[in-house]
C-alpha positions as CSV (number, residue, x, y, z in Angstrom):
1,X,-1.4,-16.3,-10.6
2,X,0.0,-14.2,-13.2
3,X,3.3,-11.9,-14.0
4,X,3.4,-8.5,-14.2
5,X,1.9,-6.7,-17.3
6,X,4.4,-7.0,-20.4
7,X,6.8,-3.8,-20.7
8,X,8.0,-2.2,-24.1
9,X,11.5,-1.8,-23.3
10,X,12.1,0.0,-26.5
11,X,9.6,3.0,-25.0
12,X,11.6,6.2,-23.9
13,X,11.4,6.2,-19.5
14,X,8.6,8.0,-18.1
15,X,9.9,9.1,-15.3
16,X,13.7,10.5,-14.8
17,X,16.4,8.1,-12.4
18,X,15.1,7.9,-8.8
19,X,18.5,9.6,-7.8
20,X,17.6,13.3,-8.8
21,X,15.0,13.0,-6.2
22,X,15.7,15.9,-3.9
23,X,16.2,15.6,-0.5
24,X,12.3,15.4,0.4
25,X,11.9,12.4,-2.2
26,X,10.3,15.0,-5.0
27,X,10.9,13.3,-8.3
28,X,8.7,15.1,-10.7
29,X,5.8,16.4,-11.7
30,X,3.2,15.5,-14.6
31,X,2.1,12.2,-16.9
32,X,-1.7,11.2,-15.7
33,X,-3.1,9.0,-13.1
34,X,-3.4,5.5,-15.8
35,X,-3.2,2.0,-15.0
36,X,-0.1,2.0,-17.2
37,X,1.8,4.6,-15.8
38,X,0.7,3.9,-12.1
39,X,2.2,0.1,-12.5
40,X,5.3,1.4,-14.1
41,X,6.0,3.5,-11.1
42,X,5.9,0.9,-8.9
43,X,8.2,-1.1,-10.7
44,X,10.6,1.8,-10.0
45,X,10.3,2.1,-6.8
46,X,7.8,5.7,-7.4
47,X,4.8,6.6,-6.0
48,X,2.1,9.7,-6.4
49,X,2.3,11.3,-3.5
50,X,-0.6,14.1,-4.3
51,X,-1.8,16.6,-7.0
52,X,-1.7,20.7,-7.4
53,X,-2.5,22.6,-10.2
54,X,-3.8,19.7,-12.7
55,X,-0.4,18.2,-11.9
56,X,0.5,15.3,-10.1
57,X,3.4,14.8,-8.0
58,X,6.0,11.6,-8.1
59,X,8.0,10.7,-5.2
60,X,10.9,8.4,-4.5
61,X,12.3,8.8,-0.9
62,X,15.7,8.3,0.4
63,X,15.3,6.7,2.6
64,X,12.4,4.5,1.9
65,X,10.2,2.6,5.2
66,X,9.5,-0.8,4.8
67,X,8.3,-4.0,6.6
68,X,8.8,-7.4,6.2
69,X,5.6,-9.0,6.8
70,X,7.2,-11.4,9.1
71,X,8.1,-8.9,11.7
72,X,5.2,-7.1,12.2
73,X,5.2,-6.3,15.9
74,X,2.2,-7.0,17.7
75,X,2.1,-5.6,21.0
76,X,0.5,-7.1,24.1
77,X,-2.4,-4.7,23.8
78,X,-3.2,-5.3,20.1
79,X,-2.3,-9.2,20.5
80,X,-5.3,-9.2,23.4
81,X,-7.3,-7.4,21.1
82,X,-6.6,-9.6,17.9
83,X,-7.3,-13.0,19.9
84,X,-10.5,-11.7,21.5
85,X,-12.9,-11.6,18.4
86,X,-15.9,-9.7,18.0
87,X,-14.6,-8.4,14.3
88,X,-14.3,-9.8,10.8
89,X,-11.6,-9.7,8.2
90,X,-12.7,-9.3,4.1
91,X,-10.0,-8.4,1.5
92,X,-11.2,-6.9,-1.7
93,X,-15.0,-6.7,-0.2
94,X,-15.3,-2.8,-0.5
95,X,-11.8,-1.3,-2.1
96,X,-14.0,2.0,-2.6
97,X,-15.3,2.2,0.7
98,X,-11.6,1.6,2.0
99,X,-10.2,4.5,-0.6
100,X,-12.9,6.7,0.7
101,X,-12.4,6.2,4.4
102,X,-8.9,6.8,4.1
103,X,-9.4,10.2,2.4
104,X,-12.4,11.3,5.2
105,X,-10.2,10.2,7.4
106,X,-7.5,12.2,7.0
107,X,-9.3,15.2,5.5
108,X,-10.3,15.6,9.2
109,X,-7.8,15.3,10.8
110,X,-5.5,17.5,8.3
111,X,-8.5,20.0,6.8
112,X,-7.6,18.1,3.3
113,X,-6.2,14.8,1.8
114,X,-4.1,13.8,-1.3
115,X,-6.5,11.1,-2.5
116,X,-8.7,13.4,-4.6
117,X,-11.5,11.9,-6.9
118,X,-8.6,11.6,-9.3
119,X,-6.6,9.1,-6.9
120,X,-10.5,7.5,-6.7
121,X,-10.6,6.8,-10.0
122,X,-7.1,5.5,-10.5
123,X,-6.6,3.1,-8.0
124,X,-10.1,1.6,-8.3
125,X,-9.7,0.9,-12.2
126,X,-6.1,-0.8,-10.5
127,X,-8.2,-2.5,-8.0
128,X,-10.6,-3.8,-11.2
129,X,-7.3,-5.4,-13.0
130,X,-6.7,-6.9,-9.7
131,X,-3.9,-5.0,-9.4
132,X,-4.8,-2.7,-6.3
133,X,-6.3,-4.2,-2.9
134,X,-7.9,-3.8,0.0
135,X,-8.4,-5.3,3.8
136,X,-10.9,-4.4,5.7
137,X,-12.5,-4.7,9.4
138,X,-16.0,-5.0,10.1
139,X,-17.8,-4.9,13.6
140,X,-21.1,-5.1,14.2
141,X,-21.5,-5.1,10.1
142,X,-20.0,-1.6,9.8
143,X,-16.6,-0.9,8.3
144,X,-14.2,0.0,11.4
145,X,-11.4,0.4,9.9
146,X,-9.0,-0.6,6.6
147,X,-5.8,-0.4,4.3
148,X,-5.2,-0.5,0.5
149,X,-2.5,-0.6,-1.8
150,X,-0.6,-2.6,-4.5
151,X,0.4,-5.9,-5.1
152,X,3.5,-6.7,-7.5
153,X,5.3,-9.5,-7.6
154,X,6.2,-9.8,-3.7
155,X,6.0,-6.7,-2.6
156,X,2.9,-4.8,-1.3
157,X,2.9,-0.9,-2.1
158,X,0.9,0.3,1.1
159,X,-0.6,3.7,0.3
160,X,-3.1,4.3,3.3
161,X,-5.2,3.5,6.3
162,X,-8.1,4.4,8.0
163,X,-9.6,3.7,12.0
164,X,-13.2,4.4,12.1
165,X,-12.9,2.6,15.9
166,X,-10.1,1.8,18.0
167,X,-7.5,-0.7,16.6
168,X,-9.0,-0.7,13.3
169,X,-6.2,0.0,10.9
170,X,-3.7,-1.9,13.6
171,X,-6.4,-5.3,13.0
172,X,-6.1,-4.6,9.4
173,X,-2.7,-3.8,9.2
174,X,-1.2,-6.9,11.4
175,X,-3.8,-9.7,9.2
176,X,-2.6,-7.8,5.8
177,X,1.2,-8.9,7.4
178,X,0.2,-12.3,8.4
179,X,-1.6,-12.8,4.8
180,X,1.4,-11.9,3.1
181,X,3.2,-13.5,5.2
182,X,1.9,-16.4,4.3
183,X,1.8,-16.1,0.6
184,X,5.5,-15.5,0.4
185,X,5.8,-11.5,-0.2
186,X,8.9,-10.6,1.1
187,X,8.1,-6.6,1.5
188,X,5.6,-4.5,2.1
189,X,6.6,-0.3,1.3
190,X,5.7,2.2,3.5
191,X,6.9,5.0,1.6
192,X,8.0,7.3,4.5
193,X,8.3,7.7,8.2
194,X,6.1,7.8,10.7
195,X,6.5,7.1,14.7
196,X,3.2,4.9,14.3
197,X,5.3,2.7,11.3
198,X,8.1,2.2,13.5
199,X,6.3,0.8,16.4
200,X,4.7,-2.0,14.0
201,X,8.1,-3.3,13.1
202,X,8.4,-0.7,10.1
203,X,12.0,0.2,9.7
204,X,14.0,2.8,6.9
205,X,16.2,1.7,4.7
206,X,18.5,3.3,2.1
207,X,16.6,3.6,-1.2
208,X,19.5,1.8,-3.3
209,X,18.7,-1.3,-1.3
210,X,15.3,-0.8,-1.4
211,X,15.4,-0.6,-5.6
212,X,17.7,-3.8,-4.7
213,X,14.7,-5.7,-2.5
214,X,12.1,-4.6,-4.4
215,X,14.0,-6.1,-8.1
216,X,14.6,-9.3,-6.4
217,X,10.2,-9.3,-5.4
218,X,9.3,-8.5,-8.6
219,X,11.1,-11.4,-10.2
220,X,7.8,-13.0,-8.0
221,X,4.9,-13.9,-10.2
222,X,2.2,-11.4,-9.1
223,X,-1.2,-12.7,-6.9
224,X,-4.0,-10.6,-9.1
225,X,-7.0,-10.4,-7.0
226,X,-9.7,-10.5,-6.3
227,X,-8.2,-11.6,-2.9
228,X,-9.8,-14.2,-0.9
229,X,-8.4,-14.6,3.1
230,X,-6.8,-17.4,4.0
231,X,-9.6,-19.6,6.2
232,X,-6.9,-20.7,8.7
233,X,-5.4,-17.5,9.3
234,X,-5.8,-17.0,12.6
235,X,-4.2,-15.2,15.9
């Protein structure tokens, strides 16, 4: 276990106050895809959303989805699904395979995805300070699905999932909630909303609580990876 990465408080702000967002959660635009920079936008509650121009784009959105790992909702379908088997389970096996799923994944069913090679690069050199992580799903030895993000404190920055069968990111999403569950994180972001959040258990809150939540998990020392599953985890 380990805190969070020391902070020069003396250093002018990277990023302006989360409140001059505009109404679609735009913050600004600029500083480059580092370790450093990445890590000190979580901490405020700031997120790349995607990149135009050479420029990347920060977002803080108002209001902001979350889930409390506890209440993942796990229907009948997916509960069935969950306690029948015939899949495995890996955190922090394949981060790149997971990153790279995610972006085919939506690149098809969009014609293009935010996580460009740039996104690649940044968020694996995270994953190698055992900052960034990933679940994945196997069947039949193939990946079948996955989710990845970053871990701070107690709260889990989802950034993306992928289904390469059916259930995939639901299996990876609902162990990811019983894991860190289990460990003691008290939040995971979702960033924004989606119908397919909502029916997990995902629900939006106002940002200034969110910045409130996410304070209280960061005072949390952080779990640096690489992540092994729990071997009694179980449905």
């Amino acid at each position: 276990m380990a805190g969070l990465p020391p902070k020069d408080r003396r250093a002018r702000p990277l990023f302006p106050p989360v409140e001059t967002a505009d109404q679609d959660g735009y913050l600004c635009s600029g500083l480059a895809l580092r370790e450093d920079v990445l890590l000190e936008a979580y901490r405020q509650g700031i997120f790349p959303w995607f990149s135009s121009g050479g420029l990347v784009h920060w977002f803080s959105p108002d209001p902001r989805m979350i889930l409390e790992p506890a209440q993942f909702h796990v229907s009948r379908s997916l509960r069935k699904t969950l306690r029948a088997g015939g899949y495995e389970i890996s955190l922090d096996r394949d981060f790149r395979a997971v990153i790279r799923g995610c972006a085919a994944a939506r690149s098809k069913q969009r014609g293009s995805t935010w996580i460009t090679p740039d996104f690649l690069r940044a968020y694996s050199a995270l994953h190698d300070l055992g900052w960034a992580h990933s679940i994945e799903v196997w069947i039949d030895g193939q990946l079948a699905g996955g989710l990845y993000g970053v871990a701070l404190g107690g709260c889990f920055f989802g950034e993306s999932m992928f289904s390469s069968r059916t259930d995939g990111s639901k299996i990876a999403f609902a162990s990811l909630s019983r894991q860190l569950d289990a460990w003691g994180f008290s939040m995971l972001d979702c960033q924004a909303h989606t119908d397919h959040l909502a029916g997990l258990g995902a629900r939006a809150i106002p940002r200034v609580e969110f910045l409130a939540r996410l304070a209280r998990a960061l005072e949390k020392s952080s779990r640096r990876g690489p992540w092994v599953l729990d071997a009694d985890l179980r449905w």
